[in-house]
C-alpha positions as CSV (number, residue, x, y, z in Angstrom):
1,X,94.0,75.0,106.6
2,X,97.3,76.0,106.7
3,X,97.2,79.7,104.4
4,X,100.1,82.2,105.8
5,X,100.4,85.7,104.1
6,X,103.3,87.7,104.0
7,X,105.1,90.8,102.3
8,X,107.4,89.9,99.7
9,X,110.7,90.2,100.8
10,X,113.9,91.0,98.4
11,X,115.0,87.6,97.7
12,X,110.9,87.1,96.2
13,X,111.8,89.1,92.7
14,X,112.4,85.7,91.1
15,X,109.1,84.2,92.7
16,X,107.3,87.3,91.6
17,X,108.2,86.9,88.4
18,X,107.8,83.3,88.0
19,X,104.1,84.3,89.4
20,X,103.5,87.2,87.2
21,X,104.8,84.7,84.1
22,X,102.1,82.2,85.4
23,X,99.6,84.1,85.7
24,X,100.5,85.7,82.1
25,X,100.2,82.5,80.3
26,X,96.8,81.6,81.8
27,X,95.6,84.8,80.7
28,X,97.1,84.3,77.0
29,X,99.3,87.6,77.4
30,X,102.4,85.8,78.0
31,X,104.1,86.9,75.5
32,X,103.0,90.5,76.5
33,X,105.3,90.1,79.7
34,X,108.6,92.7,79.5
35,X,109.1,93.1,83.3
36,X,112.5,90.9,84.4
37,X,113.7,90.2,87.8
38,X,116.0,93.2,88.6
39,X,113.0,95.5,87.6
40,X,110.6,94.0,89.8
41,X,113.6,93.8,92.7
42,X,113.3,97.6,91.9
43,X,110.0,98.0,92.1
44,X,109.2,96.3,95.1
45,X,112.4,96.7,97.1
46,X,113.7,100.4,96.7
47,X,114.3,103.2,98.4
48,X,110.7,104.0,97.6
49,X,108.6,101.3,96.6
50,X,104.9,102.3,95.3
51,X,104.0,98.7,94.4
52,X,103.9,96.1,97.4
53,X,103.6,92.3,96.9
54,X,102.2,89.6,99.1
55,X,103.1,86.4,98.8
56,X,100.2,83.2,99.9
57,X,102.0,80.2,101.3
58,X,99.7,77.1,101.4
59,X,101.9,74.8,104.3
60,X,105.0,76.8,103.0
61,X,104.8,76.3,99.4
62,X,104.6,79.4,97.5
63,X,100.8,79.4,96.6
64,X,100.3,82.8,95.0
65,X,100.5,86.7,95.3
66,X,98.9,89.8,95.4
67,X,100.1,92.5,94.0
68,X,98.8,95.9,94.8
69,X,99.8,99.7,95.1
70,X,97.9,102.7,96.5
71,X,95.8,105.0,94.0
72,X,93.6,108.3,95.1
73,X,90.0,108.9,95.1
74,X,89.2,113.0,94.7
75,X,85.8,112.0,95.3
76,X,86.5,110.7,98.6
77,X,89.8,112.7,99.8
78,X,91.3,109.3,100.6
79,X,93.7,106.8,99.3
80,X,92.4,103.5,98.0
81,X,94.1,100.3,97.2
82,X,94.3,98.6,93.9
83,X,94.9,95.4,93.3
84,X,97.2,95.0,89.9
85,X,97.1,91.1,89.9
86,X,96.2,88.4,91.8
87,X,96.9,84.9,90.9
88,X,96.7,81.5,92.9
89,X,98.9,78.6,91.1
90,X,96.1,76.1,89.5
91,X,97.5,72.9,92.2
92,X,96.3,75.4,95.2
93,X,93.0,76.6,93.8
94,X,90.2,75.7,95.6
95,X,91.4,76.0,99.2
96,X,90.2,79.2,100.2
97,X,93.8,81.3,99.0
98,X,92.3,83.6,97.2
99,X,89.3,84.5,99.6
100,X,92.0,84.4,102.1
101,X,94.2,86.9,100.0
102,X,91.2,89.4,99.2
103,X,90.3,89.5,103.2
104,X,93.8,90.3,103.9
105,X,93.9,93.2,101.8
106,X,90.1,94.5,102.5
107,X,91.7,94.5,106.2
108,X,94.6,96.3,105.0
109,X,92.1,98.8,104.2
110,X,89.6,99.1,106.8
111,X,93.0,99.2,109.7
112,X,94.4,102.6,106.8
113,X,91.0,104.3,106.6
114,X,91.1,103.3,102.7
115,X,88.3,104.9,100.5
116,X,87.7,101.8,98.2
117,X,89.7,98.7,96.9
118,X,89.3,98.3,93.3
119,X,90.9,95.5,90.7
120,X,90.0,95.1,86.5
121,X,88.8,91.3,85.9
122,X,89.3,90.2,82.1
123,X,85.7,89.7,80.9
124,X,86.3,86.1,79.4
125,X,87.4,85.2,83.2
126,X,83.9,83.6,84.5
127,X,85.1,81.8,87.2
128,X,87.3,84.8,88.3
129,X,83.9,86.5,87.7
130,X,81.7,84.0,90.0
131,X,84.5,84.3,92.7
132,X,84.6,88.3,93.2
133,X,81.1,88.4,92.8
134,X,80.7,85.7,95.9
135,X,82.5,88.2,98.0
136,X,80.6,91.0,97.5
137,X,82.8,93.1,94.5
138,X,80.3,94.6,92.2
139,X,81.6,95.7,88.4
140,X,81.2,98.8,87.4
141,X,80.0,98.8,84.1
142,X,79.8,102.7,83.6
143,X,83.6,102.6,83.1
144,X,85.7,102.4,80.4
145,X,89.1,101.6,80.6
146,X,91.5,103.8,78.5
147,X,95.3,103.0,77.9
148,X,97.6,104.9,76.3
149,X,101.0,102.7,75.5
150,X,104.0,102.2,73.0
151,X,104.2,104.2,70.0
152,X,100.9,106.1,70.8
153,X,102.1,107.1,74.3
154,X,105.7,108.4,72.6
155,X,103.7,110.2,69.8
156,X,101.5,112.1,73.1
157,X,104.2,112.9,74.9
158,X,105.8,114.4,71.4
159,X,108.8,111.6,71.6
């Protein structure tokens, strides 16, 4: 196995992007995708960045990322980590990246004192499913996740 995880660096936008657009089309929301290169550079490279990227490398090839930021439990007092999207390319599936990904991060947690790490799964996504439920993540079907976007979001905020 040769799996090596790293942060993105600033020359990674356009990799991030290609990424994000991969994972976008498997998911059917490809055409859904606004974000371009200089906002991601943005983003992940500013002055003060509150989304992070890793990047998997499967023998150097780009393999897949992780992309994550903090969030905030008042229940717990501590910071948690989500995870916004995580997405292997198809060729490297089956190889361990992904597991190898999620341990990194739960790591990341444990080594900050992290309250929880939590991620959304589309429900359609069985084998996305199988796999988190094979390392322990268990849904929480109580929840219902609101969004507010677009014109709605402009007609709340009296735009």
């Amino acid at each position: 196995m040769s799996l090596t995880i790293r942060p993105a660096a600033p020359g990674d936008a356009g990799l991030v992007l290609a990424l994000v657009r991969e994972l976008a089309d498997y998911e059917k929301l490809l055409h859904e995708v606004e974000a371009s290169e200089a906002d991601l550079a943005r983003d992940l490279f500013g002055d003060q960045p509150r989304v992070f990227c890793d990047i998997a490398e499967w023998q150097g090839e780009p393999a897949g990322l992780a992309l994550w930021f903090y969030n905030y439990s008042t229940f717990r007092g501590r910071h948690g980590l989500y995870l916004e999207d995580l997405f292997v390319r198809p060729a490297f599936r089956g190889r361990g990246i992904a597991k190898g990904v999620m341990r990194h991060l739960a790591k990341r947690c444990i080594d900050e004192g992290l309250g929880r790490f939590e991620w959304w799964v589309l429900n359609w996504n069985e084998p996305a499913i199988r796999f988190y439920r094979s390392i322990g993540a268990a849904p929480m079907t109580e929840w219902t996740v609101q969004r507010v976007t677009g014109e709605a979001l402009a007609a709340l905020a009296g735009k």
